[in-house]
N, C-alpha and C positions, 0 to 999 in steps of 0.2 A: 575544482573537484569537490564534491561533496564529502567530507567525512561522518562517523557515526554523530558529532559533537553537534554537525550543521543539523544534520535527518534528525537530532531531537528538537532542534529551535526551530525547525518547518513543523516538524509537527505539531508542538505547542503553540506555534500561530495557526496552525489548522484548527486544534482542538477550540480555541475559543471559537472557530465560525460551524462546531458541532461535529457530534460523537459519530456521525451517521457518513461518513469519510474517512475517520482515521479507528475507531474505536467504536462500526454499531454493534449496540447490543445483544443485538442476535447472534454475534461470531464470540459472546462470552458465555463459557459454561464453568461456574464457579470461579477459579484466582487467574485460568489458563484461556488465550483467545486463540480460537481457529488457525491463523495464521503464523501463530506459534508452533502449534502440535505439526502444521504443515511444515515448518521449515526442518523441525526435529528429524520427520519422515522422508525426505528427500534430498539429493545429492546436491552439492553445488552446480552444477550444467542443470541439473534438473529442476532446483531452484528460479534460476536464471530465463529458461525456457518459460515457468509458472507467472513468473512476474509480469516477463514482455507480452505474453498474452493475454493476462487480465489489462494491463496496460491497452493495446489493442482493441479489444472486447469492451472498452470504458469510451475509447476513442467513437469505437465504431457506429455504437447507440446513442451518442450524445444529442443526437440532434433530433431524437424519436423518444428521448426518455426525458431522464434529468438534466439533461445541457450543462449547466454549469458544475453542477455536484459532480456529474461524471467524469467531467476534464478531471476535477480535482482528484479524483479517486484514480485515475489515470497517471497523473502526476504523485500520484502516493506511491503506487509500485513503482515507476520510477526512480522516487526518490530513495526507497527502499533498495533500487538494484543496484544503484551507484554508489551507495555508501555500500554494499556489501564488497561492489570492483575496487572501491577504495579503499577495504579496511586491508 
C-alpha cells in the first residue's frame, strides 16, 4: 500500500521525467495548484469519484493522444487515490 511518504518518492521520480504529469503549468495560478483548490472543494466520496475518472479519461485517450504521458498521468491520480485510502 502506498502511503503519503511513497506518493512523494513517485512523484519526485515523476518530476525529473517533467512538470507536464505531475505539476503543468497551466493548473498553477500563483503559490496554489488546481488540484489543490479542487480537493479543498469537495468531499472525500467526491474526491475519490474525481480521481478514478480522470484516471479512466487518461487511460481512455492514450492511444489517440499522448500514450505514454497519459498512462503516467493516469497513474498519478491513482497514485494520489491510494495514499489518500491509506492515509
Amino acid at each position: 500500500m502506498m502511503d503519503l511518504e511513497k506518493l512523494v518518492e513517485v512523484e519526485a521520480d515523476n518530476q525529473v521525467q517533467g512538470d507536464t504529469v505531475n505539476h503543468p503549468s497551466h493548473y498553477t495560478q500563483g503559490s496554489i495548484e488546481c488540484i489543490d483548490a479542487i480537493e479543498e472543494q469537495l468531499t472525500a466520496s467526491e474526491m475519490r469519484g474525481y480521481y478514478k475518472g480522470n484516471a479512466v479519461k487518461y487511460i481512455w485517450r492514450e492511444r489517440h493522444k499522448n500514450e505514454v504521458e497519459d498512462l503516467k498521468k493516469a497513474r498519478w491520480y491513482l497514485d494520489r487515490l491510494i495514499a489518500k485510502l491509506d492515509a
